[in-house]
N, C-alpha and C positions, 0 to 999 in steps of 0.2 A: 946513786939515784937521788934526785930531789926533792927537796922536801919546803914546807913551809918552815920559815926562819921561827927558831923560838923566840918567843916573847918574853921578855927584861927588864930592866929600869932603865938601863942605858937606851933601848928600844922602844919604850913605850915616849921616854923625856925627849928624845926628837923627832918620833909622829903629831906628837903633841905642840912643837914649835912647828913644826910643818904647816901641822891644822891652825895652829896660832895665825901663821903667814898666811893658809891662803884666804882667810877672813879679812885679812887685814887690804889682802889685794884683791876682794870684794869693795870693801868700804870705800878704799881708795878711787875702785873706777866705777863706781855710781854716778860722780857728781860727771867722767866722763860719756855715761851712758846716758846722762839725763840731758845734758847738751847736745850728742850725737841724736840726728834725726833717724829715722825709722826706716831701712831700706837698704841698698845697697853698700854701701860704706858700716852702718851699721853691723850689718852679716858679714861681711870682709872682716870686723874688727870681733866678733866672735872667736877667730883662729886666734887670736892673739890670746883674747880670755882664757881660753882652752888648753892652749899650749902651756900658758903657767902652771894650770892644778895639772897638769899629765907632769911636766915636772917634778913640782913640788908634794907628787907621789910617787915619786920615781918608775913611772911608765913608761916603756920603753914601746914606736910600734915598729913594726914589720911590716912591707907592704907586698903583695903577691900578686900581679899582674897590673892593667892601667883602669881608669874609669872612663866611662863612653864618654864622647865628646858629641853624644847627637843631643839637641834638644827638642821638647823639654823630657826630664832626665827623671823619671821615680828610680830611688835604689832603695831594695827591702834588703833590712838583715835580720838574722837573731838575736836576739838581744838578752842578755848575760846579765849584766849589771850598770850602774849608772855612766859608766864611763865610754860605754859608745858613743853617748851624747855628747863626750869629748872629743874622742878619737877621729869619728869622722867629719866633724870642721876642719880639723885639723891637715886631715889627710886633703879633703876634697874641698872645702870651702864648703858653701851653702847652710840649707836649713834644715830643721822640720817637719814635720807633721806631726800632733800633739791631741792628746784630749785636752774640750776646753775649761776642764778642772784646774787645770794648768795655770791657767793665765790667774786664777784666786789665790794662789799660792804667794805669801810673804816673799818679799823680794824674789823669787825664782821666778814668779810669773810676770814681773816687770821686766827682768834681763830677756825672761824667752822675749817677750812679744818685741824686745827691742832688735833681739836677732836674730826679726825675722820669721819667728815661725808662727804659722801656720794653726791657728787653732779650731777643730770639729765640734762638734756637738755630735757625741755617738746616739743620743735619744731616735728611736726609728721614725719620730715624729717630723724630727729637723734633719731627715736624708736627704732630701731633697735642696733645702739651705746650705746642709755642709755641702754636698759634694758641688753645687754653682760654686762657692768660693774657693776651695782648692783650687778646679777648674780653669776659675779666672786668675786664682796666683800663679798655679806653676803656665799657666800661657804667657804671660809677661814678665818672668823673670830668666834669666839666661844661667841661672846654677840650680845645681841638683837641689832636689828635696829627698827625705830619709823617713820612711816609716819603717816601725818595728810589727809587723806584720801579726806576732802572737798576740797581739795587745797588753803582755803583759811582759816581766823580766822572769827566767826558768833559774833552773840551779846548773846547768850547762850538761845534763846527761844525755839531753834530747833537744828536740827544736818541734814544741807545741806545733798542732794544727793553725794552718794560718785564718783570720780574718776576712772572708772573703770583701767586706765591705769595704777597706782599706784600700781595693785595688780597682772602687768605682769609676777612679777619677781615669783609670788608663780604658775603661772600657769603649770599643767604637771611637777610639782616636788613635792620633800618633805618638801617643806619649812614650817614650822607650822604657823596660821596666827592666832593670841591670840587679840582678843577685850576687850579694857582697856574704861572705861566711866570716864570723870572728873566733875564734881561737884564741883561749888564754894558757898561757905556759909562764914556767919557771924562770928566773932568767940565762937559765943556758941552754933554754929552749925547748926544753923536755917540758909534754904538755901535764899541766898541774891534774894531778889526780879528782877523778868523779868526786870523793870524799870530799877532797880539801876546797875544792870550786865551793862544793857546798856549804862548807864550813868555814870558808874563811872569805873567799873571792868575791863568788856570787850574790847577787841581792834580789831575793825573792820572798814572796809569802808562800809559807808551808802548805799553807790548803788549796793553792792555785796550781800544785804539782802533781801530774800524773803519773809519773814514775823516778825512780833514782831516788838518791837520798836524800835526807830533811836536815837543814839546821838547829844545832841545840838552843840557838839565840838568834831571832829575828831582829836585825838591826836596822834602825830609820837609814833612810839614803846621806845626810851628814855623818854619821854612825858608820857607814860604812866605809864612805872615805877615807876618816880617822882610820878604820882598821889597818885599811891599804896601807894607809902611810905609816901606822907600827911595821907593819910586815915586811917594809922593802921594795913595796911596788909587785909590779910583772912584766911580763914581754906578751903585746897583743900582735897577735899573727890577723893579718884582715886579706882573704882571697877576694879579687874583685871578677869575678866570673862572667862572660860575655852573655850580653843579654839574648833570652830567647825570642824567639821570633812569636809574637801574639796578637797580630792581628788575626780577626776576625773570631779572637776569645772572646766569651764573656766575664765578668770578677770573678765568677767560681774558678772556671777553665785557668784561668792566669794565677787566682793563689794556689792550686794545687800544683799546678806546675813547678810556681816557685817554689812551694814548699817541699816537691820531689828534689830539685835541685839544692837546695839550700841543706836539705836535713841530708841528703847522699853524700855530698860534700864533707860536713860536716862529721858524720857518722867514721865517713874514711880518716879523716885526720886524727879519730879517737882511736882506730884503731893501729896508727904507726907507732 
């Protein structure tokens, strides 16, 4: 059976050149980010950003079916820890969908807004503001956008209730909304135990968990990457599930749906 890799000197000394590196190949592509205009090429050159730290964490993905080709394309997942927000550039190209806390964030909130994404104002004040803008982005862009539906990252035992507001932007339109499931496993593909997601994998806050277990040590999201990259990486398994048919949903009717789908999914693959 597998387990998580113990932890060493030899282990910890090249997570730690790892983490060295992908700072270094931050720094590096700033002055190219700062050049790069805002838009499409910018988003295109995302995959590229991404693809580095999935490396230079030794992430390995899997991919399990195709993504629609209709547009314009919402795809909701579960969200585990930071590295979906690599994964899927990676896999599918495109962007986004983000709170606009985001965008105040030291350096991470200059590279999102560069790649593209999309930033809300969750305040019930500014519903109306965010959802015109969404709206007007994903109508003019021809690649997918990505929201994480729980609003929040779990410890992977469960897939939180979803968000119904997240799923304004598909309501009384044609927007297609495709449910993607991620899966994290070992790397020989044996799915990483409840425990160890929680303890080592996953990146969540303790008090935002409804069920399943808690970490001993809450790690910042830099924090966690470092970890990864002590540990070896992982192998992310991503199902891209055929979208349901939702017209004439409204947000509630659509996130529950997704969310039967995405957590049954999901649920089965814990229990292989």
């Amino acid at each position: 059976m597998s387990r998580v890799r113990k932890q060493n000197v030899f282990n910890t000394i090249t997570g730690a050149l790892r983490f060295a590196a992908f700072w270094f190949m931050v720094v590096v592509q700033l002055p190219i980010l700062v050049l790069l205009p805002r838009g499409k090429w910018s988003v295109k050159y995302m995959h590229v950003f991404m693809q580095i730290l999935l490396w230079l964490s030794s992430i390995k993905i899997v991919k399990h079916g195709t993504i629609s080709k209709k547009r314009p394309l919402l795809v909701a997942g579960n969200h585990i820890s930071v590295f979906e927000i690599a994964t899927f550039p990676v896999m599918f190209g495109g962007s986004f969908i983000s709170k606009n806390d985001v965008r105040r964030w030291p350096i991470v909130g200059f590279v999102a807004n560069k790649f593209g994404v999309v930033f809300v104002d969750r305040r019930p004040s500014h519903a109306a503001e965010a959802l015109a803008e969404v709206q007007k982005a994903i109508s003019t862009i021809s690649y997918p956008l990505y929201i994480f539906p729980e609003g929040t990252t779990t410890n992977g035992a469960y897939v939180k209730e979803f968000k119904s507001s997240l799923f304004n932007v598909a309501e009384g339109t044609d927007v297609t909304v495709q449910p993607v499931v991620t899966q994290y496993c070992y790397h020989d593909g044996t799915p990483i135990t409840e425990e160890d997601l929680a303890e080592h994998y996953a990146y969540f806050d303790n008090a935002k968990q409804d069920q399943g277990p808690r970490c001993s040590r809450e790690r910042s999201a830099f924090g966690q990457i470092f970890h990864v990259m002590v540990l070896g990486g992982f192998t992310v398994n991503v199902y891209m599930l055929p979208p349901p048919p939702t017209g004439g949903m409204d947000r509630k009717q659509i996130a529950q749906t997704m969310h039967q789908i995405i957590s049954d999914k999901y649920m089965e693959l814990k229990r292989q």
